[in-house]
C-alpha positions, 0 to 999 in steps of 0.5 A, a space after each residue: 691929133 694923136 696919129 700912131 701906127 703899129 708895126 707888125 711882122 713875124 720873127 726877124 722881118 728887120 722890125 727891131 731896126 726900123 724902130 731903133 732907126 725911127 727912135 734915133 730920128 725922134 732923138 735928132 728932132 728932140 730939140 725942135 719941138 716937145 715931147 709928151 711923156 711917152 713909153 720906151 715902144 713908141 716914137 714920136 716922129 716928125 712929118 719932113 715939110 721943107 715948108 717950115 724953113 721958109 715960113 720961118 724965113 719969111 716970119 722973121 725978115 716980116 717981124 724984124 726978128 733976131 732970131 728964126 721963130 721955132 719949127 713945129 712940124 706934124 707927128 705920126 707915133 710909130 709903136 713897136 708891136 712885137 710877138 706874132 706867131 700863126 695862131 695869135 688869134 687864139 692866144 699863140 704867143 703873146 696872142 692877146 695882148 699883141 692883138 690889143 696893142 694893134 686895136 689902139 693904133 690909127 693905122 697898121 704898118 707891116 713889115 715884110 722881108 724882102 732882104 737875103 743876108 743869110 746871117 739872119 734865120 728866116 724864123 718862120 718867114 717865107 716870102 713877102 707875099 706869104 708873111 703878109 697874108 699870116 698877118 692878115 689872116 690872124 687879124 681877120 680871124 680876130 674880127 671873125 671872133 668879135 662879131 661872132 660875139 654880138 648877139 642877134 636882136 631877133 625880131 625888134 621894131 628898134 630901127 638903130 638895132 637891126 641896122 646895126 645887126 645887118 652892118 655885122 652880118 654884111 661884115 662877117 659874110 665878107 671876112 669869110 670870103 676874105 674881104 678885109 674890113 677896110 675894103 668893104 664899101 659902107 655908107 657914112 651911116 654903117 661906117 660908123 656903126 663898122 667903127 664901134 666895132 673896132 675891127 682890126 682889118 678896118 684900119 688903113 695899113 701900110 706894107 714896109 718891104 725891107 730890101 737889101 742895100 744894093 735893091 735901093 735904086 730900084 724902089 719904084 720898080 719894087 713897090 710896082 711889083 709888090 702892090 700888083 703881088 700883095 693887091 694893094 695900093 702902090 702908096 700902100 708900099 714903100 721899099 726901104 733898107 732899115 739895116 741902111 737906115 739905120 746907120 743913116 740915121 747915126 750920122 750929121 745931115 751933111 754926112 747923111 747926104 754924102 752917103 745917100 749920093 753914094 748910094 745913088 738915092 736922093 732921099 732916106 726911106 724913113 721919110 718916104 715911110 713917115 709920109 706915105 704914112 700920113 698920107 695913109 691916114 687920110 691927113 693933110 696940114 695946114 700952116 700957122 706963122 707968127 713970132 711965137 712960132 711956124 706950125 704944121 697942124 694935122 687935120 683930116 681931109 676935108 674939115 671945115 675951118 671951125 673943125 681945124 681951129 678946134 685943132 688948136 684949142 677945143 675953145 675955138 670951135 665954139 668961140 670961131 668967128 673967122 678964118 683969115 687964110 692965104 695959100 702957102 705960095 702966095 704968103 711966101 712970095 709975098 713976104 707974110 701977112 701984112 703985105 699978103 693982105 695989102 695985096 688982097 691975097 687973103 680971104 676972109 672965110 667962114 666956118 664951112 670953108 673946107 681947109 686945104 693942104 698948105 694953107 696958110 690960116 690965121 683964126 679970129 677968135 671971139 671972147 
């Protein structure tokens, strides 16, 4: 699944950092699994799972390997979006353009500063509170101008149309109150009928609070705080240093931990960031392990098995027959497949198995 996020944010909120410190994670993983061609803004960034270790472990003690199978972890694209002034909505700054990189993404992480070096103008930047709503305000007036643009149907006996005109007055009633999109509670059928419309303010987001270094032992207190401040979500928010992380991300993992200790913190914010941000999405991972390799699979929440094994070959949800799967516990405690299923560990199951984080899954494909 292609899974990006945009980060977004006014004039010297720390965005340039986060991202070079994102590029720099991308560069250490170059090695571990591939790469599409991709332009200069965008990062490619592995989904930490300590899981593949073990997987990998296991596979080759089952397999009689020489060597550990490679790991391949899940992804989410982080993409550097730059140029929001107040009044990007109407073509301030890079206006337009700025607006149609957001509307290709998953996903909207906003960076806000809550950092104090006074080295750093604060360009038209106020408060985290006050930054995020010009961002979201520019976002919802750019809703506002699209479904101002769809055009009444007038008096039709087309069932599908005035269902389709009730979903875009309902919305533009509730973006003039200053509802976003995304909180708009909709049935699975306007749910789709709200997506053809690509709304901006529609997207999951995600608030990045860049803080000071010596703020960093008190993240949780931090996102508390600002999730009541901003109404969102407290997985919504994380608290992270980019100035930190970037240097963090400069050097050797043992060197990182002695820095990290240091600092009194037990783990990097950019991987705090990385899987709030999958998580934002609505994704979970299921497993595949065999000599070729141990894989992390990105799903939606709640696919069948039929849906998941299109995942990993669009010719596999036509061919499914079925889905050997194990839980994830069990398949290394037990030392992989031969002994799992030895011991009745793993279920045979049928295309309207909902897929469960971590599992462990072996696909059966006919011809």
């Amino acid at each position: 699944m292609n899974i990006s996020c945009g980060i977004v944010g006014l004039p010297n909120v720390g965005k340039s950092t986060l991202f070079n410190a994102l590029l720099k994670r991308q560069q250490a993983y170059v090695a571990n699994f591939p790469f599409a061609t991709i332009e200069p803004n965008i990062g490619v960034i592995p989904v930490p799972d300590g899981r593949l270790g073990k997987l990998a472990e296991v596979t080759k003690k089952a397999e009689n390997m020489a060597n550990l199978p490679p790991e391949i972890p899940a992804t989410v694209e982080f993409v550097d979006i730059a140029g929001l002034i107040a009044g990007a909505s109407k073509g301030e700054g890079l206006g337009n353009k700025f607006l149609s990189h957001i509307r290709e993404t998953s996903a909207i992480c906003h960076v806000v500063r809550a950092f104090s070096d006074p080295d750093i103008i604060k360009q038209g930047v106020a408060d985290p509170k006050t930054d995020f709503e010009v961002v979201e305000t520019e976002l919802t007036l750019a809703d506002f101008q699209t479904l101002e643009k769809q055009k009444d149907p007038g008096n039709t006996p087309d069932k599908e149309l005035v269902k389709w005109w009730e979903v875009v007055t309902r919305l533009k009633n509730e973006l003039q109150k200053g509802t976003p999109a995304r909180d708009v509670a909709l049935t699975e059928e306007e749910e789709k009928i709200a997506k053809s419309l690509s709304l901006l303010t529609a997207k999951p987001i995600l608030i990045v609070l860049n803080v000071d270094e010596s703020s960093l032992g008190d993240v949780d207190n931090l996102e508390a705080k600002y999730a009541e401040e901003l109404k969102v979500d407290k997985n919504q928010i994380v608290a992270i240093c980019a100035k930190t992380e970037s240097e963090l991300s400069e050097l050797s993992e043992e060197d990182q931990k002695i820095y990290m200790k240091d600092l009194g913190i037990t783990g990097s914010g950019l991987e705090r960031l990385i899987q709030k941000a999958f998580a934002t999405l609505g994704l979970i991972t299921f497993l595949t392990a065999g000599e070729k390799e141990v894989r992390a699979w990105t799903i939606k929440d709640g696919i069948n098995a039929q849906e998941a094994a299109g995942v990993i070959h669009t010719d596999f949800i036509k061919k499914f027959i079925k889905a050997d799967v194990v839980t994830f516990t069990d398949f290394v405690g037990n030392g992989g497949w031969k002994i799992c299923r030895e011991l009745g560990k793993v279920r045979s199951e049928g295309r309207d198995y909902t897929i469960k984080d971590g599992d462990v899954v072996e696909f059966k494909i006919g011809t």
